[in-house]
C-alpha positions, 0 to 999 in steps of 0.5 A, a space after each residue: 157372516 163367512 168369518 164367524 168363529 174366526 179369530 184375527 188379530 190387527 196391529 195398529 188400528 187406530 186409524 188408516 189401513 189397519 182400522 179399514 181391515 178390522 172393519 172389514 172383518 167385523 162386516 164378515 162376522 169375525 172375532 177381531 182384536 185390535 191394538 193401538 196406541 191412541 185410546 180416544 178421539 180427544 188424544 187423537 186430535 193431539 196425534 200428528 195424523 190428527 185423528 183416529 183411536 180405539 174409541 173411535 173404531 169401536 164406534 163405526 164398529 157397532 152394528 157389524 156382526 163380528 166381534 170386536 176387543 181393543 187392546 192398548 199397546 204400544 210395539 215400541 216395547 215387545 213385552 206389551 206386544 207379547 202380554 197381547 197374543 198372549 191375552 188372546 191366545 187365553 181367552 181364545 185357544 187360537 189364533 188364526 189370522 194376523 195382520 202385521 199393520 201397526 208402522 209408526 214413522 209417518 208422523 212429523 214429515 215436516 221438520 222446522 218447516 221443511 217436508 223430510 221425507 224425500 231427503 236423500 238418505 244421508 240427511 233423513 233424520 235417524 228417529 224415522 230408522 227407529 220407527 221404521 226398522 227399530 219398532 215396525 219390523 220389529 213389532 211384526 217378529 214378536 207379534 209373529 214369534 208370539 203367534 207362530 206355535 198356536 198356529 203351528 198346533 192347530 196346521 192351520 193360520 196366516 201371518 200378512 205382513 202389510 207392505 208395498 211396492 217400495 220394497 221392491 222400487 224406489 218409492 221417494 224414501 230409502 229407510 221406507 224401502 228398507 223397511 218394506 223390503 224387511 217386511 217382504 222378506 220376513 214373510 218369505 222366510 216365515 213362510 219357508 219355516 211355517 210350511 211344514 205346518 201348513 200355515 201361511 205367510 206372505 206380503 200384501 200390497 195396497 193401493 192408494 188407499 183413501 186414509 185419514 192422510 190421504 183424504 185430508 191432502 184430496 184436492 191433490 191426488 187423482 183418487 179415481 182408482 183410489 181404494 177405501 181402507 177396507 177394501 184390502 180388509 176383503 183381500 185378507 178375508 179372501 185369502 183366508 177362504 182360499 182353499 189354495 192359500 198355501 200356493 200364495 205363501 212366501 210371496 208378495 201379492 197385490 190386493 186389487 189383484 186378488 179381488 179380481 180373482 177372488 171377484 172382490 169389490 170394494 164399498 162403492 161396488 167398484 174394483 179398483 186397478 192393480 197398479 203393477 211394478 212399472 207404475 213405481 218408478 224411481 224418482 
């Protein structure tokens, strides 16, 4: 229970990564708050992903020794993001860890039957924009705006802004890279702002990492260095123990590779392999 008295805050953990997080730092003894837009298994089955909810996390939740507090809230409306921090910030008086993770823009790749997603930029479809850049990067500045002063007055926080390599490469489509490298580059300017205060930010990178998605298209992908979704939740708790962890702010990190430093291993005991920058390659 390394974490106990530790408050974090992970948007979007309903299901896939955000929810693997949450779990990780409830397994560590950490007070969690969590929002989401999908309240119950029942809704869920009506989501494009096909599972995952609020309901269903506090469920897996029970047993671990942290804390969990769900919150409803959908970031297309920054008021409901605001109204968030805000409640955590009153009950809590702090807030020491978020995680930027909610990212709509993943649902309806198949558009009257045709896969959307690699279709060159002219022809991608204008809602994934707005649910990438409009709601995601956008949802990631409020929750950050919102948190930044209560992190500033106690010199101590840090800000993760979950992304990936497409920031940096072509990784199949271009409003997916534009937003990641919005992600990356927000966290860099954060943390030039917030280092006088001694608080952090930075971006982290997952793997594959073996999601509801991901689990349902296996019989497709090579999984054998795949990572669980709570394994870059042990990534975050290693950061947070970091007594260096103002040298990692501003930059882009890759959470296999802090488990190797941080002597992370994921739930099976293995450490999957940090996929370096030449393993993305345009395509």
């Amino acid at each position: 229970m390394d974490l106990k008295g530790e408050v974090f805050v992970v948007t979007g953990a309903s299901r896939g990564i955000g929810r693997g997080v949450a779990l990780a730092l409830l397994e560590a003894g950490a007070t969690v708050h969590v929002t989401g837009r999908t309240r119950t298994e029942t809704e869920a089955s009506a989501h494009p992903q096909g599972s995952g909810s609020l309901e269903g996390l506090r469920e897996e939740a029970k047993g671990l020794p942290g804390e969990l507090n769900l919150h409803y809230c959908d970031h297309a409306f920054d008021r409901q993001t605001q109204s968030v921090i805000a409640d955590i910030l009153h009950r809590h008086g702090k807030i020491d860890v978020l995680v930027n993770n909610a990212w709509p823009g993943y649902e309806n790749m198949v558009e009257n039957e045709e896969f959307t997603w690699t279709r060159p930029f002219w022809e991608q479809p204008m809602w994934r924009w707005k649910a990438m850049i409009d709601v995601a990067l956008r949802a990631a500045f409020v929750a950050s705006c919102a948190a930044a002063p209560a992190m500033i007055a106690q010199r101590r926080g840090l800000i993760v802004n979950i992304s990936f390599w497409a920031a940096e490469v072509f990784e199949g489509n271009a409003i997916y890279g534009v937003a990641k490298a919005g992600a990356n580059k927000m966290a860099a300017d954060f943390a030039h702002d917030l280092r006088p205060h001694g608080v952090a930010a930075l971006a982290l990178y997952p793997g594959l990492v073996r999601t509801e998605a991901v689990l349902r298209a296996a019989e497709y992908l090579d999984l054998s260095n795949s990572e669980s979704p709570r394994f870059i939740g042990r990534a975050i708790e290693g950061l947070w123990r970091d007594s260096q962890l103002m040298n990692k702010s501003g930059s882009a990190h890759v959470a296999a590779s802090l488990a190797e430093e941080y002597g992370i291993s994921d739930i099976d005991g293995r450490r999957p392999r940090p996929l370096p920058r030449h393993d993305f390659k345009a395509h």
